[in-house]
mmCIF file of the N, C-alpha and C atoms, coordinates in Angstrom:
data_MODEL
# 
_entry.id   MODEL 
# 
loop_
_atom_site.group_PDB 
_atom_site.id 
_atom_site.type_symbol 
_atom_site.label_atom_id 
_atom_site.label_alt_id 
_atom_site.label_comp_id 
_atom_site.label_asym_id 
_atom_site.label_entity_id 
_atom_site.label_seq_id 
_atom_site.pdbx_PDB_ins_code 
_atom_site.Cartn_x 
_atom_site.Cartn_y 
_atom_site.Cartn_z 
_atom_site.occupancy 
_atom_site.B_iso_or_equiv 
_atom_site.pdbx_formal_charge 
_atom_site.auth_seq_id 
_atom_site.auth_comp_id 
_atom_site.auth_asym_id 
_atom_site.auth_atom_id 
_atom_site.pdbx_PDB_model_num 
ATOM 1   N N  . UNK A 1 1  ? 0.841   -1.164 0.000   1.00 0.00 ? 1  UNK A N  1 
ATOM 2   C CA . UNK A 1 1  ? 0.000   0.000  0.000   1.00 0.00 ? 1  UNK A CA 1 
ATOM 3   C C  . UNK A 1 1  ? 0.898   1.244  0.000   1.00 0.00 ? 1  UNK A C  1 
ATOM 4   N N  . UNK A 1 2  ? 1.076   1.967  -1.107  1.00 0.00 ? 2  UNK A N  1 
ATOM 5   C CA . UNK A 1 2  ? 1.668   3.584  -0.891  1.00 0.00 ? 2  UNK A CA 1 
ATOM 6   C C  . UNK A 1 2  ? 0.628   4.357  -0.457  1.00 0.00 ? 2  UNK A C  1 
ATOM 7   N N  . UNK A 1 3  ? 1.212   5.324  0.293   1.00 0.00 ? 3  UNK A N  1 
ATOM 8   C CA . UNK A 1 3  ? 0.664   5.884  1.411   1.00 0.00 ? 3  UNK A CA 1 
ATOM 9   C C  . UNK A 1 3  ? 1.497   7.592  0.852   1.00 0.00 ? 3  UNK A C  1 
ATOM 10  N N  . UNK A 1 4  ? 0.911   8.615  0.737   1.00 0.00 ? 4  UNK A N  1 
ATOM 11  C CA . UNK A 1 4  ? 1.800   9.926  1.112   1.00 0.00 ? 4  UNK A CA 1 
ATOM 12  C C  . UNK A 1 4  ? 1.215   10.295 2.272   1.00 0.00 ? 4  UNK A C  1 
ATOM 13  N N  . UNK A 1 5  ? 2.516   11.379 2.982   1.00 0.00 ? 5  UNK A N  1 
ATOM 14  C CA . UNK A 1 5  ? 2.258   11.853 3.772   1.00 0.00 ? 5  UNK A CA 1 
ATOM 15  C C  . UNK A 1 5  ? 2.586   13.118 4.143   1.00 0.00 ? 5  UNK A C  1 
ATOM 16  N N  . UNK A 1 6  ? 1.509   13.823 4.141   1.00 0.00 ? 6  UNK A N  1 
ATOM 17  C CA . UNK A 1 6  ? 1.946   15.374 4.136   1.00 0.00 ? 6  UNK A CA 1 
ATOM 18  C C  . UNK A 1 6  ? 1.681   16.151 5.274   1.00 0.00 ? 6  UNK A C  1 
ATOM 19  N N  . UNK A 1 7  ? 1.617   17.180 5.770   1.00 0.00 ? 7  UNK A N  1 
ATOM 20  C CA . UNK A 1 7  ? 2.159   17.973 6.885   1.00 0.00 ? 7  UNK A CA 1 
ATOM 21  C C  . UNK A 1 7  ? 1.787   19.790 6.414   1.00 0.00 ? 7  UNK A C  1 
ATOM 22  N N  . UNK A 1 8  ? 1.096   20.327 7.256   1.00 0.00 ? 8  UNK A N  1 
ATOM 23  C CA . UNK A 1 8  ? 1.679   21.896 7.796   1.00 0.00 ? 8  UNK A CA 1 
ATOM 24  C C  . UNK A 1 8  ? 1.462   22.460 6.060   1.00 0.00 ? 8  UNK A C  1 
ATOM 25  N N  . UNK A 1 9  ? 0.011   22.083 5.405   1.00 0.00 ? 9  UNK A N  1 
ATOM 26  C CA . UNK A 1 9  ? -0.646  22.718 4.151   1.00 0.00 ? 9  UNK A CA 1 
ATOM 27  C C  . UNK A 1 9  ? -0.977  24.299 4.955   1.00 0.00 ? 9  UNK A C  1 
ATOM 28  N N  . UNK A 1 10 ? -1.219  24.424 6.207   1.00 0.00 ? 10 UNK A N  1 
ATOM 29  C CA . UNK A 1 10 ? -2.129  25.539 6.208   1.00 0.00 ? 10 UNK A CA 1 
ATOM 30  C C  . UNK A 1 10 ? -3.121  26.306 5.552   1.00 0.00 ? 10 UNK A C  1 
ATOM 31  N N  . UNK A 1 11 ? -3.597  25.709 4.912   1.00 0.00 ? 11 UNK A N  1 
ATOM 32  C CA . UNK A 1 11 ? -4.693  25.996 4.054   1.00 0.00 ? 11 UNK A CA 1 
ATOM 33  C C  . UNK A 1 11 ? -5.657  27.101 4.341   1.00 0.00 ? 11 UNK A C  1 
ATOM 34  N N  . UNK A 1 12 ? -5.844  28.503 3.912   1.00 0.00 ? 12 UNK A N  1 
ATOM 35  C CA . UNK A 1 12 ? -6.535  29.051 4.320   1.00 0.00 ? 12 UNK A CA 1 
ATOM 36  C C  . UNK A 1 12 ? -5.788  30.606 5.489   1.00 0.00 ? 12 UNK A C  1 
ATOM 37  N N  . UNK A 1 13 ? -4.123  30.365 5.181   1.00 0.00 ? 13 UNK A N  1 
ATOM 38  C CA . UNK A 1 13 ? -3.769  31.679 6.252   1.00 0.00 ? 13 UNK A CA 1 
ATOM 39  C C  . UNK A 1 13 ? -3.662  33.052 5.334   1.00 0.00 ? 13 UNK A C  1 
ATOM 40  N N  . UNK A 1 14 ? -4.178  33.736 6.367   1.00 0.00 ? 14 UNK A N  1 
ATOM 41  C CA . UNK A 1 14 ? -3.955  35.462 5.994   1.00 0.00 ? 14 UNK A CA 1 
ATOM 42  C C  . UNK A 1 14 ? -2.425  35.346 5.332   1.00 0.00 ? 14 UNK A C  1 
ATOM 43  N N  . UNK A 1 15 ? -1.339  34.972 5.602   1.00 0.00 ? 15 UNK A N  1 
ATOM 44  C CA . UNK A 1 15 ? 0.136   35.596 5.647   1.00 0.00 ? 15 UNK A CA 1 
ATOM 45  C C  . UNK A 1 15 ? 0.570   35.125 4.036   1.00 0.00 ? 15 UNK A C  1 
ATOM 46  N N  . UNK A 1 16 ? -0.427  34.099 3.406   1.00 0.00 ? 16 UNK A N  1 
ATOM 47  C CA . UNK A 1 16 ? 0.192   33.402 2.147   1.00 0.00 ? 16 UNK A CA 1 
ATOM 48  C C  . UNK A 1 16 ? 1.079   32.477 2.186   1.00 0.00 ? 16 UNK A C  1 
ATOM 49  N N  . UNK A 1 17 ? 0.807   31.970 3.163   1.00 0.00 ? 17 UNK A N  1 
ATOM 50  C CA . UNK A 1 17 ? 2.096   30.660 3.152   1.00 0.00 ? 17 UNK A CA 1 
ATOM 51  C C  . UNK A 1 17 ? 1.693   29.523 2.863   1.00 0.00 ? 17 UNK A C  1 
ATOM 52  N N  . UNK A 1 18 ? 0.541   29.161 2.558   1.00 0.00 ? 18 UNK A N  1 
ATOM 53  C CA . UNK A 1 18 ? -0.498  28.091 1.976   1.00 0.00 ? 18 UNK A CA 1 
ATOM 54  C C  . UNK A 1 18 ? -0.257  28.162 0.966   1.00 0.00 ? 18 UNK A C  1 
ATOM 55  N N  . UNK A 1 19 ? 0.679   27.590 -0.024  1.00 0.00 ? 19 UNK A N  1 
ATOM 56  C CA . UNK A 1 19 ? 1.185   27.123 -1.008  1.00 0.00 ? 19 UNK A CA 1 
ATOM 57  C C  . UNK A 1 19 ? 0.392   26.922 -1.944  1.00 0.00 ? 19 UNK A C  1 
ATOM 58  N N  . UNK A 1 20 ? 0.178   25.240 -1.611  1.00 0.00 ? 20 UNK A N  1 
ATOM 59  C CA . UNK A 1 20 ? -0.914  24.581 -2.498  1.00 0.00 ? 20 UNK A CA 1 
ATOM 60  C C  . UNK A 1 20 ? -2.592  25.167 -2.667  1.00 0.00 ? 20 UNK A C  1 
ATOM 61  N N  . UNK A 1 21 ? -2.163  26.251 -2.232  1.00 0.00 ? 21 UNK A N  1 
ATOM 62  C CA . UNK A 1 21 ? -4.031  26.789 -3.208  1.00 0.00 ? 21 UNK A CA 1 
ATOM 63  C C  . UNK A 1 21 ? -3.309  27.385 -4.493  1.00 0.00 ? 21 UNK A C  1 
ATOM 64  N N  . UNK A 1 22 ? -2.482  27.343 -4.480  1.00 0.00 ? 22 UNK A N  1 
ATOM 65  C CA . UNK A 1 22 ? -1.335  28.230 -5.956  1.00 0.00 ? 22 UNK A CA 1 
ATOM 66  C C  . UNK A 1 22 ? -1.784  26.735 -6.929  1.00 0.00 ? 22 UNK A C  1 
ATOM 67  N N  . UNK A 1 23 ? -2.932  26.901 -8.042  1.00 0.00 ? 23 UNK A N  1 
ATOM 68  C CA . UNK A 1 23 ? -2.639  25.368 -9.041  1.00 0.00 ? 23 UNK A CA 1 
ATOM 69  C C  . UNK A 1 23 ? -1.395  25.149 -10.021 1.00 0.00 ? 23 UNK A C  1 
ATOM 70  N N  . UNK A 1 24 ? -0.353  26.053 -9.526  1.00 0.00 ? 24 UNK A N  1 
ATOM 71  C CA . UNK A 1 24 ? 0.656   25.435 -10.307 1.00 0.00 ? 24 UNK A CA 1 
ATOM 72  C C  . UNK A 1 24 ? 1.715   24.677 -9.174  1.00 0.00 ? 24 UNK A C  1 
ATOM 73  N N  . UNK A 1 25 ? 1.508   25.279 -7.854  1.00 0.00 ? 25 UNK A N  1 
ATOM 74  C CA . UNK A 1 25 ? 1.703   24.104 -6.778  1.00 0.00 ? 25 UNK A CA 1 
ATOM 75  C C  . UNK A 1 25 ? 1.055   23.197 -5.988  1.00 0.00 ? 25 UNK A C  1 
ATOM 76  N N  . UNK A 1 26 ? 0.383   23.275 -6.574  1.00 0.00 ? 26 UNK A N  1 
ATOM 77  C CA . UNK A 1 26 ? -0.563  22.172 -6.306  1.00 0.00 ? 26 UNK A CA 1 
ATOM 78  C C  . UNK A 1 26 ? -0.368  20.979 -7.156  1.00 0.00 ? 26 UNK A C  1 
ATOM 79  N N  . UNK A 1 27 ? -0.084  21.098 -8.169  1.00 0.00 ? 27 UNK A N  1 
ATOM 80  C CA . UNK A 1 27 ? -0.226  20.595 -9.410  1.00 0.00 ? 27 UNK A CA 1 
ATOM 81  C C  . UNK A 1 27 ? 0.505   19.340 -9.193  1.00 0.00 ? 27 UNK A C  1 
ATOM 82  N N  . UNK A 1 28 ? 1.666   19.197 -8.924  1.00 0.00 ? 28 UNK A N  1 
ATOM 83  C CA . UNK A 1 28 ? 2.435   18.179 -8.380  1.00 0.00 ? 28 UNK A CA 1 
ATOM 84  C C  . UNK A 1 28 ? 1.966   17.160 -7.122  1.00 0.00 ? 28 UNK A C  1 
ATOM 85  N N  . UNK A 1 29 ? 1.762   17.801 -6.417  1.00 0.00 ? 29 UNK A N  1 
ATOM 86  C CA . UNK A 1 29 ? 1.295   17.359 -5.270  1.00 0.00 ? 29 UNK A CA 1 
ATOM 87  C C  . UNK A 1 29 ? -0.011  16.490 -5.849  1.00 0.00 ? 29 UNK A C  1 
ATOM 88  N N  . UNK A 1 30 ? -1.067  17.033 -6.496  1.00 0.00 ? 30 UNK A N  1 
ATOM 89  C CA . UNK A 1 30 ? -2.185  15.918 -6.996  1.00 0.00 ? 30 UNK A CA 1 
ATOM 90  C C  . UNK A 1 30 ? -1.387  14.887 -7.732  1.00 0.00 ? 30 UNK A C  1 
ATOM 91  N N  . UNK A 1 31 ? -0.607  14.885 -8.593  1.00 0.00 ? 31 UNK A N  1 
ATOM 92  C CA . UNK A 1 31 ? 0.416   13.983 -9.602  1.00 0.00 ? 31 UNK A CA 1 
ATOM 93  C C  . UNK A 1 31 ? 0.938   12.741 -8.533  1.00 0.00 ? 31 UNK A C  1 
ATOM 94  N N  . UNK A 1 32 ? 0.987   13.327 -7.406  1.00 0.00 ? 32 UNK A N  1 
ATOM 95  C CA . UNK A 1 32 ? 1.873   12.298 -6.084  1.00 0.00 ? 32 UNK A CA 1 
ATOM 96  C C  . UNK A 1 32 ? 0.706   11.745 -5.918  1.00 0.00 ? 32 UNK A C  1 
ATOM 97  N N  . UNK A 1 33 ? -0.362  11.950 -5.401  1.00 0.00 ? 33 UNK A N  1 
ATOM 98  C CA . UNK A 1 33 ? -1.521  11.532 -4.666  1.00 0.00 ? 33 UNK A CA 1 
ATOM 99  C C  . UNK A 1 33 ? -2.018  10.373 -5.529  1.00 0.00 ? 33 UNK A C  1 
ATOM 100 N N  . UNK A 1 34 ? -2.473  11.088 -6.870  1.00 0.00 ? 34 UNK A N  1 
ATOM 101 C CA . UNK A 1 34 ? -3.039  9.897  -7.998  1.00 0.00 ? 34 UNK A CA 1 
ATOM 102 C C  . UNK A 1 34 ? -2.696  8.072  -8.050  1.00 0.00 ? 34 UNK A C  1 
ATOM 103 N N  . UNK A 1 35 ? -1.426  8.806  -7.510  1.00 0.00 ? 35 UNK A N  1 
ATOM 104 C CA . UNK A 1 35 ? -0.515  6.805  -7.618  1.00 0.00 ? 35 UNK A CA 1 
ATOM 105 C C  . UNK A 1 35 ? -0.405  6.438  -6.157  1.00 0.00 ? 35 UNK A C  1 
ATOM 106 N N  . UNK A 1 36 ? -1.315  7.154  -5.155  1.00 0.00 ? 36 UNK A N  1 
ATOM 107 C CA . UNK A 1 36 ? -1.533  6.802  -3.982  1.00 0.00 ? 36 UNK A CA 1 
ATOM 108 C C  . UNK A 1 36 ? -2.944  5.874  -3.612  1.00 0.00 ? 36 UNK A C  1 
ATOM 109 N N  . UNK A 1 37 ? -2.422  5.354  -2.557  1.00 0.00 ? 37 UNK A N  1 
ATOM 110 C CA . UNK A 1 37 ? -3.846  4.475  -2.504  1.00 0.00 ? 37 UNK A CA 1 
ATOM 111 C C  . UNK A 1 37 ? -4.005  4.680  -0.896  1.00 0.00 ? 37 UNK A C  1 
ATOM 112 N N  . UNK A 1 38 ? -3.385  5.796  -0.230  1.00 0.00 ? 38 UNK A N  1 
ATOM 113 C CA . UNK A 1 38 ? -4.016  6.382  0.827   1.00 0.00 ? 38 UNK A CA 1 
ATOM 114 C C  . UNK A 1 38 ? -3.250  7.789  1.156   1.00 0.00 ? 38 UNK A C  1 
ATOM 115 N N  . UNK A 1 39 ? -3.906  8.670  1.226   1.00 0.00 ? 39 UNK A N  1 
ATOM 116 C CA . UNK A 1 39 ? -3.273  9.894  1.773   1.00 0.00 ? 39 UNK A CA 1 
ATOM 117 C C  . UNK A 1 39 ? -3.586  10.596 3.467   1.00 0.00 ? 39 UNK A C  1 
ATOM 118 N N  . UNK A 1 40 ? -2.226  10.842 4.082   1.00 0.00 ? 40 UNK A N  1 
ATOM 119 C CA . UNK A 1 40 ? -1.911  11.156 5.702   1.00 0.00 ? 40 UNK A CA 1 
ATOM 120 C C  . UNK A 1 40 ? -1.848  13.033 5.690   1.00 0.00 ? 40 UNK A C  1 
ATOM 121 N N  . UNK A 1 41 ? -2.708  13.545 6.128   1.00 0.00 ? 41 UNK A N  1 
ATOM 122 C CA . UNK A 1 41 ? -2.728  14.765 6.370   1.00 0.00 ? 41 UNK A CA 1 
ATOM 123 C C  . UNK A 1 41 ? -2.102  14.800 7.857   1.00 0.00 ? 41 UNK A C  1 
ATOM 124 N N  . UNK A 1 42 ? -1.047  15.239 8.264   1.00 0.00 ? 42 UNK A N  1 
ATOM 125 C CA . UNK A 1 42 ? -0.123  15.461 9.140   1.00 0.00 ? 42 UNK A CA 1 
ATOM 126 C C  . UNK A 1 42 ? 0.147   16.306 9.540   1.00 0.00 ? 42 UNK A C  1 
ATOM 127 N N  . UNK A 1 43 ? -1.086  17.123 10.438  1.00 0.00 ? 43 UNK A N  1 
ATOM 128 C CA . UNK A 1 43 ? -1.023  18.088 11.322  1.00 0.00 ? 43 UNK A CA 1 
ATOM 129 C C  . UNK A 1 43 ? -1.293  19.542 10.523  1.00 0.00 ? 43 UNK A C  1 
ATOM 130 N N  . UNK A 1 44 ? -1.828  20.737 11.026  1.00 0.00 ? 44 UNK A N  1 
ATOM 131 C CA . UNK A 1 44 ? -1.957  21.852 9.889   1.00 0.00 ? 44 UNK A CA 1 
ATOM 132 C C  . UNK A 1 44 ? -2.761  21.729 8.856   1.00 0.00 ? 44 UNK A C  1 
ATOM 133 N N  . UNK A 1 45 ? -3.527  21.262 8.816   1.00 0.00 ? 45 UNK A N  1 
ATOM 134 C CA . UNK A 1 45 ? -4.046  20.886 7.331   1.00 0.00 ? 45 UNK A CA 1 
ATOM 135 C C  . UNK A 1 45 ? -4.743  22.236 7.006   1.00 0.00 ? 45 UNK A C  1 
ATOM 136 N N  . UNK A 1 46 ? -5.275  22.832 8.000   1.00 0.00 ? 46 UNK A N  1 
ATOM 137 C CA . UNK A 1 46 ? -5.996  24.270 7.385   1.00 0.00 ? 46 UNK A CA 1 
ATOM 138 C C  . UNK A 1 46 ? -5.435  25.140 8.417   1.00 0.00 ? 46 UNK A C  1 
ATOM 139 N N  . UNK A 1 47 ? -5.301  26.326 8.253   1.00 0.00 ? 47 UNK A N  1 
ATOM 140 C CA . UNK A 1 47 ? -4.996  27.439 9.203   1.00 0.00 ? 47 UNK A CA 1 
ATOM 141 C C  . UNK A 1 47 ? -6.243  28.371 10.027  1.00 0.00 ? 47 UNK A C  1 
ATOM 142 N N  . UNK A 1 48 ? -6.737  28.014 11.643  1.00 0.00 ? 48 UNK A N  1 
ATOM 143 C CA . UNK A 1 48 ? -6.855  28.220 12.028  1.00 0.00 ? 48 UNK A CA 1 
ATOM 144 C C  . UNK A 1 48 ? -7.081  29.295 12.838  1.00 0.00 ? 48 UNK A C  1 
ATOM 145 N N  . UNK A 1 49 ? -6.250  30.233 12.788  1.00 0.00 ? 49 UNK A N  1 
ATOM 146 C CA . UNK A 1 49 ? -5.932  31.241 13.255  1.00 0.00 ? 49 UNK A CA 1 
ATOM 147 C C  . UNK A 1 49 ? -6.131  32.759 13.177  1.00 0.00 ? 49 UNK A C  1 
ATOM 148 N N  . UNK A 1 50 ? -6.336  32.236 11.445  1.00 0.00 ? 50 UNK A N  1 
ATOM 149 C CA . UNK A 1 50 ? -6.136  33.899 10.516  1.00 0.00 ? 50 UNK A CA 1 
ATOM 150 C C  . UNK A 1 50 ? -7.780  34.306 9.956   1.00 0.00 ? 50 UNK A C  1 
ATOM 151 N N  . UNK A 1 51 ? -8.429  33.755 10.307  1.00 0.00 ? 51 UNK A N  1 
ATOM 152 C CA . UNK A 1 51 ? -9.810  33.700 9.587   1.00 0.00 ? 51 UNK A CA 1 
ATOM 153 C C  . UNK A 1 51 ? -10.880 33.093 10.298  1.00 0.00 ? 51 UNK A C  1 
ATOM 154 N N  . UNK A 1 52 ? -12.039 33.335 10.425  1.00 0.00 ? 52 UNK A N  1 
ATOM 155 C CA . UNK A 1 52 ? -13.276 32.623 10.896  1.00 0.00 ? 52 UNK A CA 1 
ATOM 156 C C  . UNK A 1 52 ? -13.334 31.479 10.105  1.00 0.00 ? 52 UNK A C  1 
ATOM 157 N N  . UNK A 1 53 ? -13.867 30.204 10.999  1.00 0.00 ? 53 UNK A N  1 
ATOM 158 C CA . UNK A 1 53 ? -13.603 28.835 10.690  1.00 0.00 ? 53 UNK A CA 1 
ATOM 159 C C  . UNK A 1 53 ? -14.581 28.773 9.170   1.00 0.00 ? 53 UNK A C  1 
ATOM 160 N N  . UNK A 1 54 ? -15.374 29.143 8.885   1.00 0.00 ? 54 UNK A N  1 
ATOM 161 C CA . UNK A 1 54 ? -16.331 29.394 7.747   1.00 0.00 ? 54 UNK A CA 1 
ATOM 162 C C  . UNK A 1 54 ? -15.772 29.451 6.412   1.00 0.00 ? 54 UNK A C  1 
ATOM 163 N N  . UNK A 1 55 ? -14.759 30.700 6.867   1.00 0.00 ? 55 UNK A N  1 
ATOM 164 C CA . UNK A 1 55 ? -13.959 30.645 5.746   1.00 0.00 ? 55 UNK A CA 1 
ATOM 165 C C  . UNK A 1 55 ? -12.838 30.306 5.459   1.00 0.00 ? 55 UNK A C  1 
ATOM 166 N N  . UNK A 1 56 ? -11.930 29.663 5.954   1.00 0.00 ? 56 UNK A N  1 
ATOM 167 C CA . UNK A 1 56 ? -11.666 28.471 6.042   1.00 0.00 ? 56 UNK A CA 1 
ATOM 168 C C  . UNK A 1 56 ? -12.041 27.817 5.432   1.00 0.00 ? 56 UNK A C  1 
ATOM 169 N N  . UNK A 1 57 ? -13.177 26.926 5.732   1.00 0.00 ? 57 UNK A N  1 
ATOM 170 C CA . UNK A 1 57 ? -13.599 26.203 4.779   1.00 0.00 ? 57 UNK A CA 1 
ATOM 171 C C  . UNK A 1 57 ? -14.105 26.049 3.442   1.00 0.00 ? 57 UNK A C  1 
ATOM 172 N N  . UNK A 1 58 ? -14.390 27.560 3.199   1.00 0.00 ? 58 UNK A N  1 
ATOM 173 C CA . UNK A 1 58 ? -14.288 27.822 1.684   1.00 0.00 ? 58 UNK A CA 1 
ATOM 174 C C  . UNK A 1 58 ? -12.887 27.906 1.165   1.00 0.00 ? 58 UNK A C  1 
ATOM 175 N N  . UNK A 1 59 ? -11.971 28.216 1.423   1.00 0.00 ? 59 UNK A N  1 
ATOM 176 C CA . UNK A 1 59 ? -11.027 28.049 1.143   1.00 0.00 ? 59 UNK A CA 1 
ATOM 177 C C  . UNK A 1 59 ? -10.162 27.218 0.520   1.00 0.00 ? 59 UNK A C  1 
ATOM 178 N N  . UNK A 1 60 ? -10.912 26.214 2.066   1.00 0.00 ? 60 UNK A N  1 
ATOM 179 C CA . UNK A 1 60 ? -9.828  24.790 1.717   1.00 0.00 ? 60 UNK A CA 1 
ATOM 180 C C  . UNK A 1 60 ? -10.755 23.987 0.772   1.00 0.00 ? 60 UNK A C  1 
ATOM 181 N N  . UNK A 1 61 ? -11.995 24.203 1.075   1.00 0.00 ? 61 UNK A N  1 
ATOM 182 C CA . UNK A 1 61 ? -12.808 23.164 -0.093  1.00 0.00 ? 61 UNK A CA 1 
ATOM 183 C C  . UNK A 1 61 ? -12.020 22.746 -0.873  1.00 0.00 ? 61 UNK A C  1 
ATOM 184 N N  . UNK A 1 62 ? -11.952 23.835 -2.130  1.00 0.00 ? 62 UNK A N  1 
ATOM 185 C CA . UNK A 1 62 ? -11.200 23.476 -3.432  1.00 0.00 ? 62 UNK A CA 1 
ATOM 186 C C  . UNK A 1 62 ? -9.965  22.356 -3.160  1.00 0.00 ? 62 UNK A C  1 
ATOM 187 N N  . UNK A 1 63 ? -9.201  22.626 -2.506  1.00 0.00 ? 63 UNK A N  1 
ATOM 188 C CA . UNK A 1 63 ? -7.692  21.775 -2.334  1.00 0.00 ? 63 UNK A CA 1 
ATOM 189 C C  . UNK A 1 63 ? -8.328  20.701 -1.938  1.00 0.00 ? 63 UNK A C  1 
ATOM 190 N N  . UNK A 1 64 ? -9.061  20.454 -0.611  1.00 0.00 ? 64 UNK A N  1 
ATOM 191 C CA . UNK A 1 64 ? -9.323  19.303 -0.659  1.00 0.00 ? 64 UNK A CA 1 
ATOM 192 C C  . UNK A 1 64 ? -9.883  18.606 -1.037  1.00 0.00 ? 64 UNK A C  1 
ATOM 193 N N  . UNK A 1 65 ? -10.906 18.995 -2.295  1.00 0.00 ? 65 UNK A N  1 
ATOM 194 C CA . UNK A 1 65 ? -11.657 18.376 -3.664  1.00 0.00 ? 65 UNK A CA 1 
ATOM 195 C C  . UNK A 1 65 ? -10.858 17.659 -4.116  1.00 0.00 ? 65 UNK A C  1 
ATOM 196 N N  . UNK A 1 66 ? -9.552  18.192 -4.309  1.00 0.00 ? 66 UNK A N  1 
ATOM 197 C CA . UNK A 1 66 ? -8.526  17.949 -5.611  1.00 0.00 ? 66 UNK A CA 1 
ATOM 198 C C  . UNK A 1 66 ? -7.718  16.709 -5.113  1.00 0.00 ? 66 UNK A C  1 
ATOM 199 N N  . UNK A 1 67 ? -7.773  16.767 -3.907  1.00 0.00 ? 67 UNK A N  1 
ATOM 200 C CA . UNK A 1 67 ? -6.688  15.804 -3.529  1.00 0.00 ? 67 UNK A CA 1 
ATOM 201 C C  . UNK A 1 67 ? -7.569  14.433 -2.848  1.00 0.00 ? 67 UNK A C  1 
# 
């Protein structure tokens, strides 16, 4: 079973350090996942902090559609 395992997306912060909402970095990251047959979200997965949880979740929707 391949497994990825990823970590600290923050998905969703004020500061822009949430990478993967960028679809040209993202882009790879789905390419990894595809030939996965389970994926480990490892702590951080959305950012917390910078935004009401609401939005947030609009946010992260999209990414985590994709993946």
């Amino acid at each position: 079973m391949r497994t990825i395992v990823v970590s600290d997306l923050h998905v969703g912060s004020a500061r822009h350090t949430d990478l993967v909402r960028r679809p040209e970095l993202r882009a790879p990251l789905l390419e990894l996942v595809r030939g996965a047959d389970r994926l480990v979200v490892l702590g951080d997965g959305v950012e917390l902090r910078d935004r009401p949880k609401r939005d947030i979740a609009e946010l992260a929707a999209p990414v985590y559609r994709d993946l």
